[in-house]
N, CA, C and O atoms as a Tinker XYZ file with bonds, in Angstrom:
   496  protein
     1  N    -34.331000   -0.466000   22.936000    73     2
     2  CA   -33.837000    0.729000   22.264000    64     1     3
     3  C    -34.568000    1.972000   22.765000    63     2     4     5
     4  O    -34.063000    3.049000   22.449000    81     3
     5  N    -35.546000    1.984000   23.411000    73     3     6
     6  CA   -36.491000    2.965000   23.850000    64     5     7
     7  C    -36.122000    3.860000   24.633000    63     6     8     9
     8  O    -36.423000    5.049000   24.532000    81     7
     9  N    -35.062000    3.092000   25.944000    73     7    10
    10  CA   -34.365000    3.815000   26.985000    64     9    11
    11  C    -33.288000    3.812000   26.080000    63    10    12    13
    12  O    -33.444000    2.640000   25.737000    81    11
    13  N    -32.433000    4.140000   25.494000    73    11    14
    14  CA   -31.476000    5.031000   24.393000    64    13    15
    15  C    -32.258000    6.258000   23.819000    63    14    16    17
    16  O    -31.580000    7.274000   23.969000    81    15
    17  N    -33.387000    6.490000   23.247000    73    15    18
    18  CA   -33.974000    7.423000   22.887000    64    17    19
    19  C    -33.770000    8.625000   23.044000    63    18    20    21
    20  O    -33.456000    9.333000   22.086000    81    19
    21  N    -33.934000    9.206000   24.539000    73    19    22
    22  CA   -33.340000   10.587000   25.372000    64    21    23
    23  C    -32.110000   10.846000   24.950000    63    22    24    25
    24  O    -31.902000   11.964000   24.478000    81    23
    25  N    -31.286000   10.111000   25.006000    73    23    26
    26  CA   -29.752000    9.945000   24.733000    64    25    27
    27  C    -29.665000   10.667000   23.346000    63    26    28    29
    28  O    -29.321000   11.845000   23.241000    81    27
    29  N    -30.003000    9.867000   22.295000    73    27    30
    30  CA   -29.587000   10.275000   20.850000    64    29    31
    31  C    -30.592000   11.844000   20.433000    63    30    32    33
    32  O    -30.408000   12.698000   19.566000    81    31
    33  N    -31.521000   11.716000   21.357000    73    31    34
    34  CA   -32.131000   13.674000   21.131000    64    33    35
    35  C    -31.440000   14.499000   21.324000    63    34    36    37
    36  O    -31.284000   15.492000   20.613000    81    35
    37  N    -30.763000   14.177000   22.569000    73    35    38
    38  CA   -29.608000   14.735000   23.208000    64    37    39
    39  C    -28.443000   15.175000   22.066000    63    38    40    41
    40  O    -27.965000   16.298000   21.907000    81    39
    41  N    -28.175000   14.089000   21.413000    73    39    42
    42  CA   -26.767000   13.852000   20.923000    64    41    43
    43  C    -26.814000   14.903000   19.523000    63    42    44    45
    44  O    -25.874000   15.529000   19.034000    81    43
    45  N    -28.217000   14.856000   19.088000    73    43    46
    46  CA   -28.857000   15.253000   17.526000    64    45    47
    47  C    -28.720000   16.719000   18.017000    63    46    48    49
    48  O    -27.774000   17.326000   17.516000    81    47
    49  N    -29.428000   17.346000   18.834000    73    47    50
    50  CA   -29.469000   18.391000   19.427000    64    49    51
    51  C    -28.220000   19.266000   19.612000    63    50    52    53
    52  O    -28.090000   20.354000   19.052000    81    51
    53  N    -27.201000   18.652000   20.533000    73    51    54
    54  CA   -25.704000   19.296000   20.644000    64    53    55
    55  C    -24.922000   19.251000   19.283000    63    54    56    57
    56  O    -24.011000   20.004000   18.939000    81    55
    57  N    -25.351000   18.436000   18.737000    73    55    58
    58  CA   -24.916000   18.110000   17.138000    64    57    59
    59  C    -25.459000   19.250000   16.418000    63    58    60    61
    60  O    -24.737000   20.051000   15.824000    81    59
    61  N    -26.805000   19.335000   16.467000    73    59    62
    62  CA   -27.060000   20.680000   15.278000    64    61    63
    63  C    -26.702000   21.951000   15.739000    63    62    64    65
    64  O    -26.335000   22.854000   14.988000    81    63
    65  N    -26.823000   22.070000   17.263000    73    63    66
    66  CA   -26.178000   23.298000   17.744000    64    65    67
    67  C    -24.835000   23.538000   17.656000    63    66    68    69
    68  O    -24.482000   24.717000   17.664000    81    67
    69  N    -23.909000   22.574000   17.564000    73    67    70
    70  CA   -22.705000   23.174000   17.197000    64    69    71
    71  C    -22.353000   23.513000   15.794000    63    70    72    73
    72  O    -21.512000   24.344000   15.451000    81    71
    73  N    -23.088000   22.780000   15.025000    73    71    74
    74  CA   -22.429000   22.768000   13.347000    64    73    75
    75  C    -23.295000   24.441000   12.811000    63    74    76    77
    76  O    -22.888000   25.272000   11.999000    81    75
    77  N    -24.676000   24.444000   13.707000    73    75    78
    78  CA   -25.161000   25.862000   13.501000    64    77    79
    79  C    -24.405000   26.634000   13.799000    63    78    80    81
    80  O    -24.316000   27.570000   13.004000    81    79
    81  N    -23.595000   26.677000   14.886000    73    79    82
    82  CA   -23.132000   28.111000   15.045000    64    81    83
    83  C    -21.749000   28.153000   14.519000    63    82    84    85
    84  O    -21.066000   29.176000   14.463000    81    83
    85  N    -21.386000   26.989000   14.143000    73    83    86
    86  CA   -20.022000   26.834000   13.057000    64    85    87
    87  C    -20.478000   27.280000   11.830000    63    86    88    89
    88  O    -19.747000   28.103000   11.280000    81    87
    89  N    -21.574000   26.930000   11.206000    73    87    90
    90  CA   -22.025000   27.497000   10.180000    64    89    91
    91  C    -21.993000   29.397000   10.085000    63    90    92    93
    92  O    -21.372000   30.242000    9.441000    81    91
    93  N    -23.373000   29.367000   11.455000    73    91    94
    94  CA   -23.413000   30.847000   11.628000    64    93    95
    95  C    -22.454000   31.977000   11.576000    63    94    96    97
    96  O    -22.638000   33.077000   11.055000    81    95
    97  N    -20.962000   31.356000   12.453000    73    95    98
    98  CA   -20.152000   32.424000   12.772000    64    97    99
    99  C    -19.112000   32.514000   11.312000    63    98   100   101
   100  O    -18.576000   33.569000   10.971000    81    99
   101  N    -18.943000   31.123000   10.507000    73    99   102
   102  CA   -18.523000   31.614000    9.231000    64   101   103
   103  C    -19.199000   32.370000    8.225000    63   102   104   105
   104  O    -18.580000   32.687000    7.210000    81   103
   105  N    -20.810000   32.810000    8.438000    73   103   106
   106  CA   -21.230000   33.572000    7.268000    64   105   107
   107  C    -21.701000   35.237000    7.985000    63   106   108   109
   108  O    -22.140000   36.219000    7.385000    81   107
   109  N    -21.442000   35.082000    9.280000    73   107   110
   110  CA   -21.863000   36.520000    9.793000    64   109   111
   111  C    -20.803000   37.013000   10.019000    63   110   112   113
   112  O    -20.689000   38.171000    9.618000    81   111
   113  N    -19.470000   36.331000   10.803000    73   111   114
   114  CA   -18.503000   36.706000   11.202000    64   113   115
   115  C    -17.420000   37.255000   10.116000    63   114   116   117
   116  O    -16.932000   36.377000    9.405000    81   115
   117  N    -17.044000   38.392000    9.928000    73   115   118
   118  CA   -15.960000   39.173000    9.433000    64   117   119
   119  C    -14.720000   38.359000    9.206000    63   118   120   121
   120  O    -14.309000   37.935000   10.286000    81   119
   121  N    -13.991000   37.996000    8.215000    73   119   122
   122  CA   -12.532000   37.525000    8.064000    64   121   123
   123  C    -11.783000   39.070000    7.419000    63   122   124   125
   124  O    -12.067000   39.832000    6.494000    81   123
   125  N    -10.793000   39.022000    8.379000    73   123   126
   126  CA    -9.596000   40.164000    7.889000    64   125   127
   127  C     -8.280000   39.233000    8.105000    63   126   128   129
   128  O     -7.632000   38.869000    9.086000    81   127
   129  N     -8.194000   38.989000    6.427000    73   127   130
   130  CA    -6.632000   38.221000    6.537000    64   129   131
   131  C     -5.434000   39.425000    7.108000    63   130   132   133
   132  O     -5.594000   40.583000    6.723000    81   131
   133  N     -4.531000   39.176000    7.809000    73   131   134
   134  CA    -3.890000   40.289000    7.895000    64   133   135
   135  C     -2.566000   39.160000    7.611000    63   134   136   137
   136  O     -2.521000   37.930000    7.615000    81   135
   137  N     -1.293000   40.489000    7.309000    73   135   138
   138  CA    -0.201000   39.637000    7.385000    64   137   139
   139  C      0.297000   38.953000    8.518000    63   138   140   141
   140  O      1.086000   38.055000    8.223000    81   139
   141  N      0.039000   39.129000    9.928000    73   139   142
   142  CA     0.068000   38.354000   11.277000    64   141   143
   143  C     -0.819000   37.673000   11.514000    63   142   144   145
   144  O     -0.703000   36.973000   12.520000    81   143
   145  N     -1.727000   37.600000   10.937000    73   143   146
   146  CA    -2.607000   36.231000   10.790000    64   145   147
   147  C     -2.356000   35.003000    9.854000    63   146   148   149
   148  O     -2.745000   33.875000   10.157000    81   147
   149  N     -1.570000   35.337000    8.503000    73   147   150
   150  CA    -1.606000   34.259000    8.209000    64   149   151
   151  C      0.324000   34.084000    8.147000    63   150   152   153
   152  O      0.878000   33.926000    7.059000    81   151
   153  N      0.968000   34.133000    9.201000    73   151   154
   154  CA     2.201000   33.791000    9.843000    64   153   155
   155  C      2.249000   32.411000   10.175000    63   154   156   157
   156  O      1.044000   32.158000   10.177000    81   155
   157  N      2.658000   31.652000   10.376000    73   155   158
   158  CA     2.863000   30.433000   11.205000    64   157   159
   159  C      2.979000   30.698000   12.406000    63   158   160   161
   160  O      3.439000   31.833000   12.530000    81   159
   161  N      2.747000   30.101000   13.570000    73   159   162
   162  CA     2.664000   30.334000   15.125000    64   161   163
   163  C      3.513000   29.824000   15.531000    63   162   164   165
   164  O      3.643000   28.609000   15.385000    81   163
   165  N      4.658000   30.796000   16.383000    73   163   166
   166  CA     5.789000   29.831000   16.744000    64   165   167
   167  C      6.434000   30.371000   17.855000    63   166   168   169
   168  O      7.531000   30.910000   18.007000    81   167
   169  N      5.282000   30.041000   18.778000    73   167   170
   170  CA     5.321000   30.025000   20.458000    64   169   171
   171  C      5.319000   31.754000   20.772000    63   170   172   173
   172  O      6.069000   32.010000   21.715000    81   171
   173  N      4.683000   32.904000   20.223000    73   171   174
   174  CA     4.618000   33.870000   20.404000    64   173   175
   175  C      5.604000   34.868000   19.127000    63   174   176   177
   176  O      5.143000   35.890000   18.619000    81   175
   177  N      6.295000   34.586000   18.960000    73   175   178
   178  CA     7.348000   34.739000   18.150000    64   177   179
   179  C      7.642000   34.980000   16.764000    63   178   180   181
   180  O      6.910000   34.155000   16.218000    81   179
   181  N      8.145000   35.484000   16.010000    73   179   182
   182  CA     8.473000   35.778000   14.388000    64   181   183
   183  C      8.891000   33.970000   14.344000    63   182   184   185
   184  O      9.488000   33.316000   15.199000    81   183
   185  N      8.391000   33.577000   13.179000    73   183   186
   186  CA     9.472000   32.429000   12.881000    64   185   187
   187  C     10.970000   32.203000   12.414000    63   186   188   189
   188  O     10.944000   32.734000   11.304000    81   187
   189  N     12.335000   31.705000   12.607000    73   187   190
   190  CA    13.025000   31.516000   12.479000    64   189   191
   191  C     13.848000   30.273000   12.023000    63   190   192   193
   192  O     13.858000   29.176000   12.580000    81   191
   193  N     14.363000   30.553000   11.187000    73   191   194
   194  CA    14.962000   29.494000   10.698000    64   193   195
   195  C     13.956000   28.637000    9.342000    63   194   196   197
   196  O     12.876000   29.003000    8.878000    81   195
   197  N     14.696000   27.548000    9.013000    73   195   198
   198  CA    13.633000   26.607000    7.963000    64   197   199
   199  C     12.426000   25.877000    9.472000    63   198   200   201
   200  O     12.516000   25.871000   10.699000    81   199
   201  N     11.464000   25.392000    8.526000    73   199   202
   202  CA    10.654000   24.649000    9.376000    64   201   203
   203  C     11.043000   22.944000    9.808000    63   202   204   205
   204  O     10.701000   22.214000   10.738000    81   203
   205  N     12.152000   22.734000    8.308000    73   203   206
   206  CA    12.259000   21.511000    8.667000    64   205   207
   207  C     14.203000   21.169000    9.036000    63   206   208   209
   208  O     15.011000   20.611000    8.294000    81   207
   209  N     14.464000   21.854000   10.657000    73   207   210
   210  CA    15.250000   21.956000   11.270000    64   209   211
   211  C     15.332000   20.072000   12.038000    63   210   212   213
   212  O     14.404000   19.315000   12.321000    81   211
   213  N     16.889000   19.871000   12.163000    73   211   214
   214  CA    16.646000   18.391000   12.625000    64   213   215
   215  C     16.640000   19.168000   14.286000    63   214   216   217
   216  O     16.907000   20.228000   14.850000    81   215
   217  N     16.123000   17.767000   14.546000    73   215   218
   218  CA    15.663000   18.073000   16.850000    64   217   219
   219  C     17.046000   16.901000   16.851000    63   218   220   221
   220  O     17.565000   16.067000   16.109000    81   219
   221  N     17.217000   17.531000   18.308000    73   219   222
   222  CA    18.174000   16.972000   18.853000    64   221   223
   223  C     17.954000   15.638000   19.351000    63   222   224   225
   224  O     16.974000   15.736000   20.089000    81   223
   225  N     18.433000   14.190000   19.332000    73   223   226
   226  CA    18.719000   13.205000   19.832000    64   225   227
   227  C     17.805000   13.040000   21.362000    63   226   228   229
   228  O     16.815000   12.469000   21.820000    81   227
   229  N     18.883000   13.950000   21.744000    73   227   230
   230  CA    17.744000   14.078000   23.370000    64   229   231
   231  C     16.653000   14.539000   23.414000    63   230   232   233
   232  O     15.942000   14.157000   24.343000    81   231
   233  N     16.307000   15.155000   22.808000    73   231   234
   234  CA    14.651000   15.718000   22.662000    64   233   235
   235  C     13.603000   14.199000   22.655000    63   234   236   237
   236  O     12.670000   14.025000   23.440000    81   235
   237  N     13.985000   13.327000   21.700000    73   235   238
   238  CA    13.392000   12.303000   21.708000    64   237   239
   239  C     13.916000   11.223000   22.833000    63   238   240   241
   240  O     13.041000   10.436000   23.193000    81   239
   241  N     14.743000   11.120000   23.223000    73   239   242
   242  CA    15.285000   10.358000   24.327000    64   241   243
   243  C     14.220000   10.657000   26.056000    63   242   244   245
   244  O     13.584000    9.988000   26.870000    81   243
   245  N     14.632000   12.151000   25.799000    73   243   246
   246  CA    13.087000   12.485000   26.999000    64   245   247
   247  C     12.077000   12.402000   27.199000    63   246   248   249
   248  O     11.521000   12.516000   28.292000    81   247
   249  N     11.355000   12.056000   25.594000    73   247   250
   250  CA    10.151000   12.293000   25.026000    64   249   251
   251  C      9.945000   10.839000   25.341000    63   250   252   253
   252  O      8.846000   10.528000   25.800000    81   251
   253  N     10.884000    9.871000   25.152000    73   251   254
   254  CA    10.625000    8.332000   24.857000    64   253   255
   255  C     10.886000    7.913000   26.740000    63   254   256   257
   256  O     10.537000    6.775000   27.052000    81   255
   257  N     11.441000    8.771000   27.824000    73   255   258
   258  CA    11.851000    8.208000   29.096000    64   257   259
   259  C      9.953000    9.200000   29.900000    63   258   260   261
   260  O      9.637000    8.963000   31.066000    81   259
   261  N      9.546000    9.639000   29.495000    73   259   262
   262  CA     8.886000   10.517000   29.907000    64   261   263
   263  C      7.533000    9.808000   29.525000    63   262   264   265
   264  O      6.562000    9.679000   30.271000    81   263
   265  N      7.622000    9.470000   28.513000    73   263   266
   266  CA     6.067000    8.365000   28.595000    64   265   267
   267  C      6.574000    7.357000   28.954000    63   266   268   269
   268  O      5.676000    6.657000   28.487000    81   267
   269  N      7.513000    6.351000   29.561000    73   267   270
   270  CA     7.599000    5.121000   29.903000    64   269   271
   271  C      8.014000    5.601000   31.705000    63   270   272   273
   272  O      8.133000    4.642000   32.467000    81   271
   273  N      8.126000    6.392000   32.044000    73   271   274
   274  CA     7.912000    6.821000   33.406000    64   273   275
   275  C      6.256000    7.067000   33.543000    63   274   276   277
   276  O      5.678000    6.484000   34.460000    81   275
   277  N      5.557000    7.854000   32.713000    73   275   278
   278  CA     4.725000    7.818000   32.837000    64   277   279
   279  C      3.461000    7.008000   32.488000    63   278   280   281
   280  O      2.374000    7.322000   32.974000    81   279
   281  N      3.585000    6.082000   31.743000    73   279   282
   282  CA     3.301000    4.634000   31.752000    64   281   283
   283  C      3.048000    3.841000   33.124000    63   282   284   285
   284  O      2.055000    3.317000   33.630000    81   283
   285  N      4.367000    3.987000   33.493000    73   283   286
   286  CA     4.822000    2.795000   34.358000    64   285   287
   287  C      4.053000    4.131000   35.805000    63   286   288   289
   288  O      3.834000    3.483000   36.828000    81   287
   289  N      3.872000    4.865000   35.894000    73   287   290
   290  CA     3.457000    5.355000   37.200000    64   289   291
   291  C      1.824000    5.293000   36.874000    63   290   292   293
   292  O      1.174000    5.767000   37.806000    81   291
   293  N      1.474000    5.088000   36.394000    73   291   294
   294  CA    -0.213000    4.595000   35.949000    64   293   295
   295  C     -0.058000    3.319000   36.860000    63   294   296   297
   296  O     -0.946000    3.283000   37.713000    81   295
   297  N      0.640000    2.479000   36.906000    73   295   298
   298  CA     0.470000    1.329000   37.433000    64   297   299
   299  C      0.069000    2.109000   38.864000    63   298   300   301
   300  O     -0.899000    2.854000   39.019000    81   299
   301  N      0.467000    1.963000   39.262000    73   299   302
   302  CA     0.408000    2.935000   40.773000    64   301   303
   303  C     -1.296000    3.122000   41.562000    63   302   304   305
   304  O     -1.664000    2.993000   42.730000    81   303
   305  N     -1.933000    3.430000   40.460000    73   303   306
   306  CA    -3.247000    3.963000   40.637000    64   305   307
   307  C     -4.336000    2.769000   40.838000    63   306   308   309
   308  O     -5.299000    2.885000   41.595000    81   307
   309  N     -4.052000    1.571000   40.040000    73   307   310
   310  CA    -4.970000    0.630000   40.391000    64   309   311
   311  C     -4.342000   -0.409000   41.133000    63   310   312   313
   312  O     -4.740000   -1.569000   41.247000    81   311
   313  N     -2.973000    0.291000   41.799000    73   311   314
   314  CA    -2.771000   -0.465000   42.780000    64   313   315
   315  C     -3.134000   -0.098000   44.438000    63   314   316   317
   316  O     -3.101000   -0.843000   45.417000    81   315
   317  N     -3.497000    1.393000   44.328000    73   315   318
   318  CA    -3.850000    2.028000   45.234000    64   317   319
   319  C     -5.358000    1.171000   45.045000    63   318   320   321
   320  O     -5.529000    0.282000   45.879000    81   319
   321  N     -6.116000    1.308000   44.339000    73   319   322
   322  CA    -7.811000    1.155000   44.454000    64   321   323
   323  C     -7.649000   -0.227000   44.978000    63   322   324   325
   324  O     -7.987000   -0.400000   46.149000    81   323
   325  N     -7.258000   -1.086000   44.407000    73   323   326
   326  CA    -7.019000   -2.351000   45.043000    64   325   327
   327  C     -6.662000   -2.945000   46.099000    63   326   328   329
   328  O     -7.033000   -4.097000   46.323000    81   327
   329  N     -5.793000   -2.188000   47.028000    73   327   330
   330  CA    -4.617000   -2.400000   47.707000    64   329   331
   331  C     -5.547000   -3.058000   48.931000    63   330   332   333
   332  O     -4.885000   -3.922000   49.506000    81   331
   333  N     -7.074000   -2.886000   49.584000    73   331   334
   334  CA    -7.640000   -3.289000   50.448000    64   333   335
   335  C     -7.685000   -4.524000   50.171000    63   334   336   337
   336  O     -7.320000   -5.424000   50.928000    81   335
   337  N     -8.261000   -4.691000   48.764000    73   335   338
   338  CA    -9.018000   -5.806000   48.419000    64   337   339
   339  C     -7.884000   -6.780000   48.490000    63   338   340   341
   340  O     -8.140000   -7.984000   48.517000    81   339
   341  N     -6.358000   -6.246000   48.531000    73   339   342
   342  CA    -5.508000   -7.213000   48.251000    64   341   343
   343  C     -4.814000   -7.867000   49.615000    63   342   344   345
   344  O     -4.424000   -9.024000   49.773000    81   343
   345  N     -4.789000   -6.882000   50.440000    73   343   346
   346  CA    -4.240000   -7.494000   51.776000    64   345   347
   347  C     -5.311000   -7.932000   52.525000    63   346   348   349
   348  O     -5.199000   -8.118000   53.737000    81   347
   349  N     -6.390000   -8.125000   51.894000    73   347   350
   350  CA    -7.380000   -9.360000   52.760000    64   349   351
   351  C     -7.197000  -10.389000   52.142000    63   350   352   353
   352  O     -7.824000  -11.116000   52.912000    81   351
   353  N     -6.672000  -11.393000   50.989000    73   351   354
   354  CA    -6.140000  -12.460000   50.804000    64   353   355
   355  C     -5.119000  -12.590000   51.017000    63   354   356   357
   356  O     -4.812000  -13.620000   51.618000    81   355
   357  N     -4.076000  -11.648000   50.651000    73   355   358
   358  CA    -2.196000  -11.646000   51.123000    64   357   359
   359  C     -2.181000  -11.326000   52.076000    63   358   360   361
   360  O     -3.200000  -10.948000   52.654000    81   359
   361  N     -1.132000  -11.349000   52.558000    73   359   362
   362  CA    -0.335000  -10.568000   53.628000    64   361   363
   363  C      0.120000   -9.207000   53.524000    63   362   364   365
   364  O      0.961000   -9.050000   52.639000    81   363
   365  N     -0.239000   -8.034000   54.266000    73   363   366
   366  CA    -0.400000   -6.622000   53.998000    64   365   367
   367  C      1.251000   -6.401000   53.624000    63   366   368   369
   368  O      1.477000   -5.801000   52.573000    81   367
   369  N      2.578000   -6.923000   54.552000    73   367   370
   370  CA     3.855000   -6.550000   54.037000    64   369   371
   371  C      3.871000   -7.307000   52.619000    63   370   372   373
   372  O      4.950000   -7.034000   52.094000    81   371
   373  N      3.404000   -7.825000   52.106000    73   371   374
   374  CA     4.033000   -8.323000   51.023000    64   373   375
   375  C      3.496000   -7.634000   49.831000    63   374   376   377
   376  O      4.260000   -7.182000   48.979000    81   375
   377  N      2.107000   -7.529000   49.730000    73   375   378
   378  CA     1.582000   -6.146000   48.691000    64   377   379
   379  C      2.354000   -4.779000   48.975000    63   378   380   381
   380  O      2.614000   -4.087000   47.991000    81   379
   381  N      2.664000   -4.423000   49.981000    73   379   382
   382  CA     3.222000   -3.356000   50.414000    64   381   383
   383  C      4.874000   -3.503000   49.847000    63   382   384   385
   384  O      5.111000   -2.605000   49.039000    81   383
   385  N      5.967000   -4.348000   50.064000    73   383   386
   386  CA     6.872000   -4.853000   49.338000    64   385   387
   387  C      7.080000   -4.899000   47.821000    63   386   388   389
   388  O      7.981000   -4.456000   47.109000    81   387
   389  N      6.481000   -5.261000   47.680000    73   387   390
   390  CA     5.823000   -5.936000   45.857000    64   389   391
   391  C      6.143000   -4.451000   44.942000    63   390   392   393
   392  O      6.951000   -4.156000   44.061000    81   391
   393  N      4.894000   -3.617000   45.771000    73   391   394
   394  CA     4.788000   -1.928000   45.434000    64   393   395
   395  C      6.168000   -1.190000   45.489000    63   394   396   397
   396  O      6.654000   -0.372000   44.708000    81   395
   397  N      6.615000   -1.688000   46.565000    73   395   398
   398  CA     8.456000   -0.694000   46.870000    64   397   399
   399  C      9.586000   -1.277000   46.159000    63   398   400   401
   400  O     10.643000   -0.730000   45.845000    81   399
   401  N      9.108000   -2.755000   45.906000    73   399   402
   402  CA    10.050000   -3.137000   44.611000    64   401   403
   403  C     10.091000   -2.267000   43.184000    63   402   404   405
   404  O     10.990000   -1.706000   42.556000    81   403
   405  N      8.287000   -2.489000   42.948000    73   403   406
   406  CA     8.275000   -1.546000   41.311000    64   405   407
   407  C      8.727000    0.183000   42.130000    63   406   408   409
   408  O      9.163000    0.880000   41.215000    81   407
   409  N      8.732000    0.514000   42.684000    73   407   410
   410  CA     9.350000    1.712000   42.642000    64   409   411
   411  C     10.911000    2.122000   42.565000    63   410   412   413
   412  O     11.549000    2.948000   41.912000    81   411
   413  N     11.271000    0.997000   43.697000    73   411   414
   414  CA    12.882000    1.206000   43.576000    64   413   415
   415  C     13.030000    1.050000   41.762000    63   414   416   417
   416  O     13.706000    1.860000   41.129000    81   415
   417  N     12.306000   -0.084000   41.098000    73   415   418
   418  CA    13.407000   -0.330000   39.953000    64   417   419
   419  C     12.631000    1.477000   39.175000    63   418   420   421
   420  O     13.655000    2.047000   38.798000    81   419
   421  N     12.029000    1.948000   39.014000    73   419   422
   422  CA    11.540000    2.607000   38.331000    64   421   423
   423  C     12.755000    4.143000   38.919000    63   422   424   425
   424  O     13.144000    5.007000   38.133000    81   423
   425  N     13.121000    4.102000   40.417000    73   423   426
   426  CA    14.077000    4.646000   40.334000    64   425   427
   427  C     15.489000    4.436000   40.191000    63   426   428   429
   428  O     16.300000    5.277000   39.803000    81   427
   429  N     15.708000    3.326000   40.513000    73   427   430
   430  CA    16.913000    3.037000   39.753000    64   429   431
   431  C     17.461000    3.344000   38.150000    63   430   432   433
   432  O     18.662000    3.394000   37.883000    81   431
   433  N     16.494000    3.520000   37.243000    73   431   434
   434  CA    15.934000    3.604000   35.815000    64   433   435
   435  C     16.096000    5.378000   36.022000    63   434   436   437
   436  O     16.433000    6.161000   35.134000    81   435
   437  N     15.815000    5.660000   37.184000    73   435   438
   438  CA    15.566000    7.728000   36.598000    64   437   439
   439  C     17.072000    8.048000   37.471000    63   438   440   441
   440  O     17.502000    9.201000   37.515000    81   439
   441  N     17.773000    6.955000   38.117000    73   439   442
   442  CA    19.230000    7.734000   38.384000    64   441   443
   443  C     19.908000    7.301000   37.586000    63   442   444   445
   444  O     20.917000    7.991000   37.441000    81   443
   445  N     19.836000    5.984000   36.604000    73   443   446
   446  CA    20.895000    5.749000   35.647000    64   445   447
   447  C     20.677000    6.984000   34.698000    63   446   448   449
   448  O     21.652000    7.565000   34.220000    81   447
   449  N     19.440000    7.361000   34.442000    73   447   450
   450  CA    18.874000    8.449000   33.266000    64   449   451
   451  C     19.903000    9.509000   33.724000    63   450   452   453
   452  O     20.739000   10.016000   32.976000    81   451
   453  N     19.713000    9.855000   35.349000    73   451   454
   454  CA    20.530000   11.033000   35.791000    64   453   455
   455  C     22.012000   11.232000   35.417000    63   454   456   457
   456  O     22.505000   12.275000   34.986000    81   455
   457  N     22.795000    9.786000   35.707000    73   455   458
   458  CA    23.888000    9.712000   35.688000    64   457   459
   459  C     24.736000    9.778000   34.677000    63   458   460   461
   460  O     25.959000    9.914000   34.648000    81   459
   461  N     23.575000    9.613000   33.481000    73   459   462
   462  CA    24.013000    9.409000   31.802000    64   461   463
   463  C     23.873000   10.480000   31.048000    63   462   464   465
   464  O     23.845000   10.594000   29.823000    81   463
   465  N     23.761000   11.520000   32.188000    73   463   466
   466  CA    23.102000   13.619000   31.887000    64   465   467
   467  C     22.603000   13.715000   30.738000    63   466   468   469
   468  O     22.880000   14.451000   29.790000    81   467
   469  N     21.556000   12.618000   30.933000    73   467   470
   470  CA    19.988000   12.993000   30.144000    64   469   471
   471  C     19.637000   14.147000   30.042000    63   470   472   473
   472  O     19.367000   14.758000   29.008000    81   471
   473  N     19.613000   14.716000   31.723000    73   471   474
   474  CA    18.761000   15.788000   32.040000    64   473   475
   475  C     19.993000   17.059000   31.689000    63   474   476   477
   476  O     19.629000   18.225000   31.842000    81   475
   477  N     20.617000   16.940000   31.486000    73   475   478
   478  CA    21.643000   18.107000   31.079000    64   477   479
   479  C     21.219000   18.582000   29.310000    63   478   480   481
   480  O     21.230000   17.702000   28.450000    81   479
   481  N     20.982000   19.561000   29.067000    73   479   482
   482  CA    20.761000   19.990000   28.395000    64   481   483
   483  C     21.905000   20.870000   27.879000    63   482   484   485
   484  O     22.106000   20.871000   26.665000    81   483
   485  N     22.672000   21.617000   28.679000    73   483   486
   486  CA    23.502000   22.460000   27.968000    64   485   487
   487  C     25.053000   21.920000   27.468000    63   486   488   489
   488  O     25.851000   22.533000   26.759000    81   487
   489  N     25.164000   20.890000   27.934000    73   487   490
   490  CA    25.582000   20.012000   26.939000    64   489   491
   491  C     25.959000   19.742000   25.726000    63   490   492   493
   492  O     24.934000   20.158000   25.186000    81   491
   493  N     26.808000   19.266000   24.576000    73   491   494
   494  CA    26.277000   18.914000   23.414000    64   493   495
   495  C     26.269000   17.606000   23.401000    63   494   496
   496  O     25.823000   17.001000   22.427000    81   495
């Protein structure tokens, strides 16, 4: 536990220094509620409309193709770090293959998306 020691001084340290000056800047620092301060924030803008407006279908459809593209392209990365280590037991076309398979299907998957005018927005 001895070599941990430095560590948690460390940790105690950045710890009291932040909650100090969180402390500090709420009892020195000035609050002026104004009426544009306590607005809701809505991307620069006056707010409009109710807050609890329904989202469109596709909003979540992109939201749900957009992390599973991006999911699936994570794979990618520890196949790169690997890729030496792998064509010294395999055969270099066949890791290399393997890789252009998961890509084709991953594009096959973003032209059906295309074709089904996901990406069309103006649309209804």
């Amino acid at each position: 536990m001895k070599e941990y020691l430095s560590i948690l001084i460390v940790f105690i340290f950045v710890l009291g220094f932040a909650v100090t000056q969180i402390v500090l800047s709420h009892l020195v620092g000035r609050r002026r509620d104004t009426r544009e301060k306590l607005m809701p924030y809505e991307c620069g803008m006056d707010p409009v409309g109710s807050a609890h407006q329904r989202f469109s279908v596709k909003f979540y459809l992109v939201a749900m193709l957009f992390i599973l593209f991006d999911i699936e392209a994570i794979f990618l990365v520890p196949w790169a770090v690997v890729f030496r280590g792998l064509i010294e037991r395999l055969s270099r076309s066949f890791v290399f293959f393997e890789m252009m398979i998961f890509i084709a299907v991953l594009f096959v998957g973003y032209v059906y998306v295309w074709k089904k005018g996901l990406f069309e927005w103006n649309r209804s």
